[in-house]
ROLUM-14808 format. One record per residue (C-alpha): residue in one letter; z, x, y. Coordinates in Angstrom, 3 decimals. Last residue first. Layout:
residues N
+-------+----------+----------+----------+
! romar !       pz !       px !       py !
+-------+----------+----------+----------+
!     A !        Z !        X !        Y !
...
+-------+----------+----------+----------+
end
This chain:
residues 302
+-------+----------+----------+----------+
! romar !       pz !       px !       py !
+-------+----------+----------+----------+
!     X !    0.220 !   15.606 !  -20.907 !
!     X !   -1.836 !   12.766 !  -19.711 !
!     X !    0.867 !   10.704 !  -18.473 !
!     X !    3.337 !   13.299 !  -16.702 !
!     X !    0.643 !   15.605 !  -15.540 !
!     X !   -1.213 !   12.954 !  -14.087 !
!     X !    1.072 !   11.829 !  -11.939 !
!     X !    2.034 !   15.251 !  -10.761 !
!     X !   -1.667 !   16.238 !   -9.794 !
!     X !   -1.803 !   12.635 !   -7.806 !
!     X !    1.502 !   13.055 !   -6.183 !
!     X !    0.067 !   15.955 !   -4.924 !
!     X !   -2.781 !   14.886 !   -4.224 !
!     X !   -1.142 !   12.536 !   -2.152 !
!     X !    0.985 !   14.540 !   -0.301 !
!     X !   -1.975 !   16.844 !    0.671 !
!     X !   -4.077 !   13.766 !    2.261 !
!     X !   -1.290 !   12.662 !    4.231 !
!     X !   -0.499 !   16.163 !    5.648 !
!     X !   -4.381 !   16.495 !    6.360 !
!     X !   -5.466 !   13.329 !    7.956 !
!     X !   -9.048 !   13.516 !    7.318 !
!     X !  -10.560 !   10.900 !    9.682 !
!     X !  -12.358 !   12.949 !   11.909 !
!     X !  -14.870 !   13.625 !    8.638 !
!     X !  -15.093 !   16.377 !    6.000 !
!     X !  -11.775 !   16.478 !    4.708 !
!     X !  -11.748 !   12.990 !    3.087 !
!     X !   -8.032 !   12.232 !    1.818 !
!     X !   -7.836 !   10.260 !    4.643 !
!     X !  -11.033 !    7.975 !    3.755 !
!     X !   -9.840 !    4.446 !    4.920 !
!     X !   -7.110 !    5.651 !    8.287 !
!     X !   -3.700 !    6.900 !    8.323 !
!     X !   -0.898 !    5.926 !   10.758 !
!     X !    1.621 !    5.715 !    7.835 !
!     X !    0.551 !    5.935 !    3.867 !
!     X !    0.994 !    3.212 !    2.003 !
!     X !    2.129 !    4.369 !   -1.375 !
!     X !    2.196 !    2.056 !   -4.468 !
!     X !    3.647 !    3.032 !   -7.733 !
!     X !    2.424 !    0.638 !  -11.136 !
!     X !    3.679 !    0.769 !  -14.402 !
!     X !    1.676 !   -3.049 !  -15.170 !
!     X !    3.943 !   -6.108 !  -16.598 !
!     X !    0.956 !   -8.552 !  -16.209 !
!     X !    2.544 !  -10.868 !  -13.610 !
!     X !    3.509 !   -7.697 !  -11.660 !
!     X !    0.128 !   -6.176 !  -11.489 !
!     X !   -1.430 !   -9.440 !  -10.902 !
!     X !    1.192 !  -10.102 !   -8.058 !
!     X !    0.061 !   -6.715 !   -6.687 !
!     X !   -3.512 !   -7.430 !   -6.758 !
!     X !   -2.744 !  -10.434 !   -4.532 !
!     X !   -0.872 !   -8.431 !   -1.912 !
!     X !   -3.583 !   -6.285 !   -1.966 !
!     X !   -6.644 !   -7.343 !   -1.229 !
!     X !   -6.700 !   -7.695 !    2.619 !
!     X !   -5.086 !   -3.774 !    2.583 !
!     X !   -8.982 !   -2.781 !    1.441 !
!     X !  -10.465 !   -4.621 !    4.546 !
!     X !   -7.639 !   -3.632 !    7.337 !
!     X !   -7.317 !    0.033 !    6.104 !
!     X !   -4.726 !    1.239 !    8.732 !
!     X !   -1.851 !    2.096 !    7.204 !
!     X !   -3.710 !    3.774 !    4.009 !
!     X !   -3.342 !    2.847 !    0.257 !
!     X !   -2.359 !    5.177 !   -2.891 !
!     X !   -2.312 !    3.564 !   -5.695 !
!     X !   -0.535 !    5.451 !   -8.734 !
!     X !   -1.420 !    3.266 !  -11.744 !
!     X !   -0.114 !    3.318 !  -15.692 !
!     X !   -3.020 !    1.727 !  -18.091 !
!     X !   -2.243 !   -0.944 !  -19.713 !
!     X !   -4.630 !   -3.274 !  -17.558 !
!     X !   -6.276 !   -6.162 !  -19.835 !
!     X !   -4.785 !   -8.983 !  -17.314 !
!     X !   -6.551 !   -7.224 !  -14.499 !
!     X !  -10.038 !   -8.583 !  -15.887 !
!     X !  -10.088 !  -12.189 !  -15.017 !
!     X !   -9.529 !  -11.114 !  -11.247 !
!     X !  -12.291 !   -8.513 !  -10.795 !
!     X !  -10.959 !   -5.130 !  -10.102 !
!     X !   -9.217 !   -4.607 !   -7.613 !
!     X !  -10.282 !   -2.859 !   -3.858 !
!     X !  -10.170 !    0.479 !   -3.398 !
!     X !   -8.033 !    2.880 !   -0.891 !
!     X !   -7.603 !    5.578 !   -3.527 !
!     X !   -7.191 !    4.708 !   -6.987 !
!     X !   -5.083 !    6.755 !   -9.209 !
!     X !   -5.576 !    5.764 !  -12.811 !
!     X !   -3.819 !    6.394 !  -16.457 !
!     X !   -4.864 !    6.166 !  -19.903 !
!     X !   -8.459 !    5.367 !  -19.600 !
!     X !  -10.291 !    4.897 !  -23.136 !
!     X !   -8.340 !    2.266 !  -24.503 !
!     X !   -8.257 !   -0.104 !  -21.426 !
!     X !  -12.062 !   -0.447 !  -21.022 !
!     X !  -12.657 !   -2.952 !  -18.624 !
!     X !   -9.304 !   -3.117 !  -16.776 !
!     X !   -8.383 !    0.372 !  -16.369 !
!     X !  -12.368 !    0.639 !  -15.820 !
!     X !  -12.440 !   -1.534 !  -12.671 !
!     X !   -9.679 !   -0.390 !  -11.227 !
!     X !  -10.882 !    3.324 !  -10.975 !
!     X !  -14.156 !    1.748 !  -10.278 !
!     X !  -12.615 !    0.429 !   -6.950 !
!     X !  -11.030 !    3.399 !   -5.982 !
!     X !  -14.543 !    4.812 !   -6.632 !
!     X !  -15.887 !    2.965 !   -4.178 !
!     X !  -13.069 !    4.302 !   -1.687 !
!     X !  -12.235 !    7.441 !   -3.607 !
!     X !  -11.547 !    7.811 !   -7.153 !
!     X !   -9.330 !    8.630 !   -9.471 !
!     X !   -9.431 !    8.670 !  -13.465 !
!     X !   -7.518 !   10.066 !  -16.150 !
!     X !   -7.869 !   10.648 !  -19.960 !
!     X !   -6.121 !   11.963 !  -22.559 !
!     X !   -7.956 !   12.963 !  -25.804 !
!     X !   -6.639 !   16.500 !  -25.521 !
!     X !   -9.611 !   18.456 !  -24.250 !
!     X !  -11.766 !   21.147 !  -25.204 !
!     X !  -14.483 !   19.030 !  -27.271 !
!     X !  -14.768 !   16.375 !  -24.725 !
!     X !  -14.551 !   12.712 !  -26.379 !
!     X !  -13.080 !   11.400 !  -23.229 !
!     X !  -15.876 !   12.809 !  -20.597 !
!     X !  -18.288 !   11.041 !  -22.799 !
!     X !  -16.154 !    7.553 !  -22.860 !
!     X !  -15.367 !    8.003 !  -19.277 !
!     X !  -19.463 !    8.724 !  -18.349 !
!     X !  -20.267 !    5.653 !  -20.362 !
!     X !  -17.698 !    3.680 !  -18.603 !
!     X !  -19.081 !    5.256 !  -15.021 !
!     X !  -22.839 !    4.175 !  -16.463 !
!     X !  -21.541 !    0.569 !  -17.244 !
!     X !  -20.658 !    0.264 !  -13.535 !
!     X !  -23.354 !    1.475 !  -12.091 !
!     X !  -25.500 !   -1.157 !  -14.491 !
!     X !  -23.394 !   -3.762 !  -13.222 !
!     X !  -23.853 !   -3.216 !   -9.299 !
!     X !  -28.038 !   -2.575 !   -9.865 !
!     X !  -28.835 !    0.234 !   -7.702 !
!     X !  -30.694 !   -0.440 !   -4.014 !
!     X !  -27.129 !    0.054 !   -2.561 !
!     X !  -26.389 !    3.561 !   -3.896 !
!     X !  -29.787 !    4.481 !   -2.380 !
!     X !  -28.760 !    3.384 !    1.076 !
!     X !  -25.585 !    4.832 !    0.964 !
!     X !  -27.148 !    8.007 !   -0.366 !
!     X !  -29.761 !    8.161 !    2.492 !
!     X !  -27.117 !    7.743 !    5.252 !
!     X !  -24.765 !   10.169 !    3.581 !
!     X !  -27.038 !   13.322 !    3.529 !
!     X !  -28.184 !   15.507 !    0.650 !
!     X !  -30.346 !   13.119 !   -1.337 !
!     X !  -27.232 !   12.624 !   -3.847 !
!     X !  -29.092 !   12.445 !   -7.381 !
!     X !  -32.552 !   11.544 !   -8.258 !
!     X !  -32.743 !    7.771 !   -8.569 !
!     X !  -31.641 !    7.263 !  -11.627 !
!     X !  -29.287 !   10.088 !  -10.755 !
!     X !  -27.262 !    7.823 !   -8.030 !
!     X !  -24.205 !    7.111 !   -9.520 !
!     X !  -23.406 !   10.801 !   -9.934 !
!     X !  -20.667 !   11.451 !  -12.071 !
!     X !  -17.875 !   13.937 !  -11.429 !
!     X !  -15.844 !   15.140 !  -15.048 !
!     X !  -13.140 !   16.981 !  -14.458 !
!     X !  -11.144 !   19.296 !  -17.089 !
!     X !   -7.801 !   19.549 !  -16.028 !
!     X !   -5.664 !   22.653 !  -15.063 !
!     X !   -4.732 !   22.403 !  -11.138 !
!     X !   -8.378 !   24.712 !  -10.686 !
!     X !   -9.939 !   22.450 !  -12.455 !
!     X !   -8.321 !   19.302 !  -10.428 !
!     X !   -9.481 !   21.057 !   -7.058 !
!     X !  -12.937 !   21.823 !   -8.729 !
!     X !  -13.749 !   17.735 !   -9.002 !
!     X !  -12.257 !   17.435 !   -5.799 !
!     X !  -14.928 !   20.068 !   -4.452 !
!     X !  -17.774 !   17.945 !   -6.024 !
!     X !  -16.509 !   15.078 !   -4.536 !
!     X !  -16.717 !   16.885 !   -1.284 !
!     X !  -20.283 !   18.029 !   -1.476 !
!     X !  -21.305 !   14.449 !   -2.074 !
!     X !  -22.198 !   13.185 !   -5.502 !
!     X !  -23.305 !    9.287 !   -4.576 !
!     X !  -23.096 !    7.392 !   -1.020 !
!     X !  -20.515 !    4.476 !   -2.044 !
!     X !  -17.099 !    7.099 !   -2.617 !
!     X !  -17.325 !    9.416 !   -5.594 !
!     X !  -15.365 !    9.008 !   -8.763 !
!     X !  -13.426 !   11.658 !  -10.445 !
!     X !  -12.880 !   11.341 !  -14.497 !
!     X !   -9.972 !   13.503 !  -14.950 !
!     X !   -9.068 !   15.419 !  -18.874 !
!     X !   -6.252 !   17.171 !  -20.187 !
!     X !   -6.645 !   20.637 !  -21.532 !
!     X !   -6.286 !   21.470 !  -25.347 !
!     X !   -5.074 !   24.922 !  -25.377 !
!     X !   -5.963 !   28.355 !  -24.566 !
!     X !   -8.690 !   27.485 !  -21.679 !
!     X !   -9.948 !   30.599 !  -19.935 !
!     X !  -11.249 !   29.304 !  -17.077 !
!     X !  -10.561 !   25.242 !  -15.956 !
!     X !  -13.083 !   23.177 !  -16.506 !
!     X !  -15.621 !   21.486 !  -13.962 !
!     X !  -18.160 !   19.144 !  -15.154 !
!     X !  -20.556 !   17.549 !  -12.668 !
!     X !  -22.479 !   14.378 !  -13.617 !
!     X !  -25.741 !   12.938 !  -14.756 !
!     X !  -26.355 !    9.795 !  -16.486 !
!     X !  -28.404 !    8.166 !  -18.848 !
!     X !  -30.397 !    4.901 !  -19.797 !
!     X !  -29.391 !    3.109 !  -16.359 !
!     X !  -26.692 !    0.967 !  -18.215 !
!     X !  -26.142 !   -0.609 !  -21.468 !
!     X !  -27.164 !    2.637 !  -23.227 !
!     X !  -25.696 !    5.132 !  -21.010 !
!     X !  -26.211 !    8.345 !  -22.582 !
!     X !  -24.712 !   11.827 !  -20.940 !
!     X !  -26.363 !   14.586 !  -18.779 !
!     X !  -23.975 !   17.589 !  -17.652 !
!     X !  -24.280 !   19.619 !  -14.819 !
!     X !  -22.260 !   22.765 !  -14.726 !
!     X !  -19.002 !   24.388 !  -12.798 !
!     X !  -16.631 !   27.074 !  -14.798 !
!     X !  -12.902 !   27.430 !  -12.993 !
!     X !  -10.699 !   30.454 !  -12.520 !
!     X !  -13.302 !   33.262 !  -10.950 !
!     X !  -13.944 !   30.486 !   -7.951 !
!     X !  -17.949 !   30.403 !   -7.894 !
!     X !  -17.907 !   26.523 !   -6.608 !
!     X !  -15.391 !   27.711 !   -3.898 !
!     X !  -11.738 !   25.742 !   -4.117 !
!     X !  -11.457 !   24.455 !   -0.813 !
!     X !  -14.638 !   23.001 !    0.564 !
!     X !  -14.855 !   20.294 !    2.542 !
!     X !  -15.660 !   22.171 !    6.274 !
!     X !  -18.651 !   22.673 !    5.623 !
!     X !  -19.352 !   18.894 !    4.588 !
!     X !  -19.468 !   17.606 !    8.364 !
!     X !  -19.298 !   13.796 !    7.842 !
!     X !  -19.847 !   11.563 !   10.890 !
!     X !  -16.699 !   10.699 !   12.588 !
!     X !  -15.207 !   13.379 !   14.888 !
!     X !  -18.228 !   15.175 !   15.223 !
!     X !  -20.077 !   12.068 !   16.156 !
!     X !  -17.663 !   10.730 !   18.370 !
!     X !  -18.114 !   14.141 !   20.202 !
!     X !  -21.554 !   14.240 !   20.192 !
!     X !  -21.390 !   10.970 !   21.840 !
!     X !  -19.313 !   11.464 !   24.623 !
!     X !  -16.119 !   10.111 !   25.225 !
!     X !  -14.904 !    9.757 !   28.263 !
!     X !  -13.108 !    5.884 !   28.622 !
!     X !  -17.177 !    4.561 !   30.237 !
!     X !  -18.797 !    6.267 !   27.279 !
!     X !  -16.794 !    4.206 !   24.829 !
!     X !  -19.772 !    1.177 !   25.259 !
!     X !  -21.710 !    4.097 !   23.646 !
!     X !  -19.703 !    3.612 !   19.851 !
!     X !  -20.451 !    0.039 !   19.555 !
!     X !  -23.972 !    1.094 !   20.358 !
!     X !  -24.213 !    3.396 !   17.554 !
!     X !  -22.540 !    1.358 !   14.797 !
!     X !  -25.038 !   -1.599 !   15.732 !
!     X !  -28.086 !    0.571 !   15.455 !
!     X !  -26.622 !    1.891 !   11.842 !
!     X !  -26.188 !   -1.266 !   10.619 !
!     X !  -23.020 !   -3.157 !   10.670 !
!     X !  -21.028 !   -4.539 !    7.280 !
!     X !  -22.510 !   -2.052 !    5.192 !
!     X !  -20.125 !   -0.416 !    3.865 !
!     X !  -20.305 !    2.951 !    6.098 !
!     X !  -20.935 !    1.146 !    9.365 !
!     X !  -17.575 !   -1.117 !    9.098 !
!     X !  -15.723 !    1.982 !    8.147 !
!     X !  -17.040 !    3.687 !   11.225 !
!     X !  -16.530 !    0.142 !   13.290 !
!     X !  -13.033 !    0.645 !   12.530 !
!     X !  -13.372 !    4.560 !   12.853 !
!     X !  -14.035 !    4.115 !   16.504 !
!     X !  -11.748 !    1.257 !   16.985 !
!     X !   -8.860 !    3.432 !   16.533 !
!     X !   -9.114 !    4.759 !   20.092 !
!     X !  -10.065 !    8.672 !   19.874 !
!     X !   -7.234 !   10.622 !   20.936 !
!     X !   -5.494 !   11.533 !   17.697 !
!     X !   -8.593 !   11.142 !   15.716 !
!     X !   -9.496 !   14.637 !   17.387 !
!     X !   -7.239 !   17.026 !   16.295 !
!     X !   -8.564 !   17.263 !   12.932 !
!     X !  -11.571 !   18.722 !   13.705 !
!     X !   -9.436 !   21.476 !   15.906 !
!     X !   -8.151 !   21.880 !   12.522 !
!     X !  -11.439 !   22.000 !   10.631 !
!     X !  -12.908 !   24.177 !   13.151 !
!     X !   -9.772 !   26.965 !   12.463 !
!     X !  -10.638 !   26.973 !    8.714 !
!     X !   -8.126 !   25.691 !    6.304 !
+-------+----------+----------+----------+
end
């Protein structure tokens, strides 16, 4: 990791927690960007400037990048693939690992509520690179793709129908599924809004995803969690007030329905720690669970 990303990472350790609640509020929509920015100048008077805030919470996508899109042991391309019942067609990046000599198994990775940012894109190489074949849809290609900057994305992932999104990431499992070089076994984790589709399609379409890591998403809707067959690794943070709300009553669904299920709450760690672009990256948090992630999937998709 780059020396700016670690003195990056310094900084969530004296900014008050507030800061990255009203981030989180700000980034789903719950305060608009005018609110966000005043809540953040009434911390002038404890120090903190505003170009500091900002570094610390605003997404700097240099410093996301760990496995290099021209790494000599992965190939990247875009794919296109139908979506009858939902925008028409998608778009998505497809990462496989070089030099495949048997059947590979297969990861559906799901970007958080702004479309295909540059570090979805790198998760999507990080799981090549481990062995899989990943498949990153962009939610927002009816519109044109990820503009290139949060703001606009979150506003363009908003303006999209809720259901047809959703029927393009089960269109985009059942193409990724039926992938020529892979095994037939398919996983799927995703970040934040993608936590949530992670839920959403072990529930909706239980025979095509055969395990799911969801990170720091809410359930799927109620009447659907009784399809879930699907093995889960859930992987929630500390300090995620809004997504934490939801799961005590996930869990007794879980448990009712006789779901292979492994929590982790992980200690002192914000919504979006696995996130290495922002302030709120926490870095040893964010390793152990990928690593729990890679070793999930091995043992269910093998």
């Amino acid at each position: 990791m780059s020396q700016a990303a670690n003195n990056k990472n310094e900084l969530p350790h004296v900014i008050p927690q507030e800061a990255f609640d009203w981030y989180d509020q700000y980034a789903h929509g719950l305060i608009d960007r005018r609110t966000f920015l005043a809540k953040l100048g009434s911390l002038a008077a404890l120090g903190f400037s505003m170009s500091v805030l900002s570094s610390a919470l605003l997404p700097n996508y240099a410093l996301a990048e760990q496995v290099s899109f021209n790494d000599p042991d992965i190939t990247a391309s875009y794919e296109i693939f139908p979506s009858e019942k939902g925008h028409g067609e998608g778009k998505g990046y497809l990462v496989t690992p070089g030099n495949l000599t048997t059947k590979a198994p297969l990861i559906l990775v799901v970007h958080e509520n702004r479309g295909l940012n540059p570090y979805i894109k790198d998760v999507a190489r990080r799981a090549a690179k481990a062995g899989f074949i990943a498949f990153a849809p962009d939610a927002l290609h009816p519109l044109g793709g990820y503009p290139g900057n949060d703001d606009e994305g979150r506003t363009m992932q908003r303006s999209l129908d809720r259901a047809n999104i959703e029927q393009d990431f089960i269109a985009a499992a059942t193409f990724l599924k039926a992938h020529p070089a892979g095994n037939g076994k398919l996983g799927a984790v995703g970040f934040c809004f993608g936590g949530y589709i992670v839920n959403m399609l072990v529930a909706a379409v239980p025979d095509i995803v055969n395990a799911g890591v969801p990170f720091y998403g809410t359930p799927a809707a109620k009447t659907l969690r009784k399809n879930i067959r699907a093995p889960l690794l859930i992987q929630l943070a500390e300090l995620d007030q809004r997504v934490n709300a939801s799961w005590p009553d996930y869990e007794a669904d879980l448990k009712a329905n006789d779901v292979d299920y492994v929590m982790h709450m992980y200690p002192a760690a914000n919504h979006g720690f696995h996130n290495d672009s922002t302030g709120r990256y926490d870095p040893d948090a964010a390793e152990l669970a990928w690593q729990r992630t890679l070793k999930f999937f091995n043992e269910h998709l093998a």
